[in-house]
N, C-alpha and C positions, 0 to 999 in steps of 0.2 A: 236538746241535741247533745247533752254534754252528757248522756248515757252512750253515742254513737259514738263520741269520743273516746270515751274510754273502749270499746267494742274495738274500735277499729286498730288501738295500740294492741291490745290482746291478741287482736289478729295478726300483728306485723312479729308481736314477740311468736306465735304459733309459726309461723312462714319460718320466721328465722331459726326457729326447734326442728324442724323438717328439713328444712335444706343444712344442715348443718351435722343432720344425724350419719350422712355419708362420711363427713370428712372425721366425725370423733370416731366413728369406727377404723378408720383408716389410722386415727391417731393411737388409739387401741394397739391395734394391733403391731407398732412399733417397738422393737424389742430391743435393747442393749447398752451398755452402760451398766449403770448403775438401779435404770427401770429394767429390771429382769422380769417382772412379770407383763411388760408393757405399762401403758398408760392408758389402760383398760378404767383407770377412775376416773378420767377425764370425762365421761359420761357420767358419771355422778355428779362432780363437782358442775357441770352444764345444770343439769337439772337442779340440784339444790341453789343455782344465779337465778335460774327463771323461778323458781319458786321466790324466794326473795326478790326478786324486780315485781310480782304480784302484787304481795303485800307494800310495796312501794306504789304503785299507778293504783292501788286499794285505796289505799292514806289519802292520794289527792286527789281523786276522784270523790270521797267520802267528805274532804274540807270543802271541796266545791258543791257540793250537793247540798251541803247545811247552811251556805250561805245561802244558796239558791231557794230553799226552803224559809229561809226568815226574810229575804226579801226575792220574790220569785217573778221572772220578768215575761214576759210577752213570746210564747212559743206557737209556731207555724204545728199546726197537729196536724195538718193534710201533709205536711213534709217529712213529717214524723213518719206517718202512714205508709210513707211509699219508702222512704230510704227501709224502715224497718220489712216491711214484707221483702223487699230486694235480699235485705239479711236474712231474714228465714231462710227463704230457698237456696242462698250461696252456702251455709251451715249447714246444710241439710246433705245438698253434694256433697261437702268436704269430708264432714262425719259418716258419710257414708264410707269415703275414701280409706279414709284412717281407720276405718274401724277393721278393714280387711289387709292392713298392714302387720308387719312385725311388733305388738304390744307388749312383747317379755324385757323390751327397752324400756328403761323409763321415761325418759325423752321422747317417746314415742306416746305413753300410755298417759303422761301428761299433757302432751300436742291432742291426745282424742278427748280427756277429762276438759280441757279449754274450750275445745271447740264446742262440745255439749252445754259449757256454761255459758258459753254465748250465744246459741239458740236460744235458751233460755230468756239469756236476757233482750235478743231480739222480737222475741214473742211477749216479753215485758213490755219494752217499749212500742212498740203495735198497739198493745192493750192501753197505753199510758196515752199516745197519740188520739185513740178512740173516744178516751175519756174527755182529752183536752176538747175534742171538735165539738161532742155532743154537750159537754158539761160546761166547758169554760173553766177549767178546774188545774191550772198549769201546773200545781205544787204535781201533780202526777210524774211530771219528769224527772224531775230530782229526787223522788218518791223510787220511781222503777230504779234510777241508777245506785240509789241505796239497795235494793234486793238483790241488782247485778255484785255491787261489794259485796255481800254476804254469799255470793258464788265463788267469786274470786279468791275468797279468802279458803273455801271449802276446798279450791282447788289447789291452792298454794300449802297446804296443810297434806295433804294427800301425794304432791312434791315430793315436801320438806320432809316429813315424818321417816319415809322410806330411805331416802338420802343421807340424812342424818344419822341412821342406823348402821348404813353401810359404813358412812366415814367414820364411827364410831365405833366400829366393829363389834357390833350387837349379833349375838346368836340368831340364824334367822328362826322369823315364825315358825315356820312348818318342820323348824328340828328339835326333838325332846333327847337335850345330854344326857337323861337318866336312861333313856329307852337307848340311843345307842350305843352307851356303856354296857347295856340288857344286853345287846345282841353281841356283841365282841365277846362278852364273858359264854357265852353259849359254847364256844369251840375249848375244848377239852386242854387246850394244851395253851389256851391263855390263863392266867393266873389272877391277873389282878390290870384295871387301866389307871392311868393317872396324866393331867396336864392333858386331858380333853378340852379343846377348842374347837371353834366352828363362828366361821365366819363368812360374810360374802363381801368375794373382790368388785363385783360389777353383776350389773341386774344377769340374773337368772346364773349366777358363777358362783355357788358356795365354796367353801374351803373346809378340811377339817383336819386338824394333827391332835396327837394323841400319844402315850407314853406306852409300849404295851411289855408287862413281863408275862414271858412264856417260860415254859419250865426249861429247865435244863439239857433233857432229851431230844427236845428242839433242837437248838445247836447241835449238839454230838451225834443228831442223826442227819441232818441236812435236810431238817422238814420246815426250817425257818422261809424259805419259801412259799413253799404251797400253803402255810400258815397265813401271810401277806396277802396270797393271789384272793384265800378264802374272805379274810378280811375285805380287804379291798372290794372284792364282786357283794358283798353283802351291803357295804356304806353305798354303794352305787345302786343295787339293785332295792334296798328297804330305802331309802333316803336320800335318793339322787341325788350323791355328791362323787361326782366324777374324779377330783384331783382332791386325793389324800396323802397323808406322810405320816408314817406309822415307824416310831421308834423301838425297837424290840429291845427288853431287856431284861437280864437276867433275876433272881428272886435277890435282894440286898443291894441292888443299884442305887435307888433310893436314898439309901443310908445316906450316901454319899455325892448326892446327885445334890449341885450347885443349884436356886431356882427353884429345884421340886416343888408340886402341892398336889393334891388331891386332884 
């Protein structure tokens, strides 16, 4: 039973991932002060709690298992049987559920990664209960709740990882700084980029600023403009990243530019 235990906290942390993803949006989008961008990370920092509370209810599900293992006591396997099939079927619903929700959240896409690992481990425990009726073979419990920890941890990692990047402000995956420095230097009347950055504020929100000099002509014709628009429609359109900030500047800024780097 002390695999449902743990099953059933996963559950409660899942419920409270979900019902709590209306109000971090709403906190989201709270704008002024001094959170000028909002509090668009509070969805992060959410996700990177329940990743770590994982790997917490991991740990003592895992010291309980090993005691259970060196001294394993007297388990009901027909009660096993039924509580666990009842879990099948309620994860099976849910996952279905989620699966047709918004998953560009992370909060979201880790509420569906839980609920999959607890099918899992519901289906574990079914098999563990089977064993216990026909075998008489109890260590099976404490057996399945260690394979459910080796989910849990798969999914707390899969959290954590993403999370950790954002709040760290890690270049996301799917952008290569070499290739959209390639593309910016394409337009004739950019020069040179420098202090390329890219990052993401909140699941599926990149960010990217960039130093750009443009020739001279530019200014004194009043094409610094349509220079920007092209920019801009290219970082959106090659690399979907919506909100840019692209500093223009003239050939020798540089020199003098406090910060500068490559």
């Amino acid at each position: 039973m002390l695999k449902l235990l743990g099953d059933e906290t996963r559950l409660r942390v899942i419920c409270a991932l979900l019902e709590g993803e209306h109000s971090v949006n709403e906190l989201a989008e709270l704008v002024g002060g001094k959170h000028t961008y909002g509090m668009k990370r509070a969805e992060i920092l959410a996700a990177a709690g329940n990743g770590l509370a994982l790997v917490v209810i991991s740990a003592l599900i895992t010291y309980d298992a090993i005691l259970r293992l060196l001294h394993p006591g007297h388990v009901h396997g027909g009660v096993l049987i039924v509580v666990a099939a009842v879990g099948v079927a309620v994860n099976v619903a849910a996952t279905l559920i989620v699966a047709r929700a918004n998953r560009t959240s992370l909060n979201v896409e880790g509420a569906y990664r839980h609920l999959l690992t607890d099918l899992y481990g519901f289906v574990g425990t079914l098999l563990a209960g089977i064993v216990i009726v026909t075998g008489g073979f109890y260590r099976a419990d404490p057996i399945a709740s260690l394979v459910v920890v080796a989910l849990m941890l798969k999914a707390a990692v899969a959290l954590l990882r993403p999370a950790l990047d954002i709040l760290l402000e890690a270049t996301p995956d799917d952008i290569d700084l070499d290739e959209v420095r390639t593309h910016l230097l394409e337009l004739p009347e950019v020069q040179s980029v420098h202090d390329l950055h890219a990052w993401t504020l909140t699941s599926s929100l990149p960010i990217l600023t960039a130093h750009v000099v443009v020739t001279d002509e530019c200014f004194n014709t009043g094409e610094a403009g349509r220079v920007l628009d092209h920019l801009q429609a290219c970082l959106s359109g090659h690399f979907d990243v919506a909100h840019s900030t692209l500093q223009f500047e003239c050939a020798g800024h540089l020199e003098h530019e406090v910060g500068g780097h490559a």
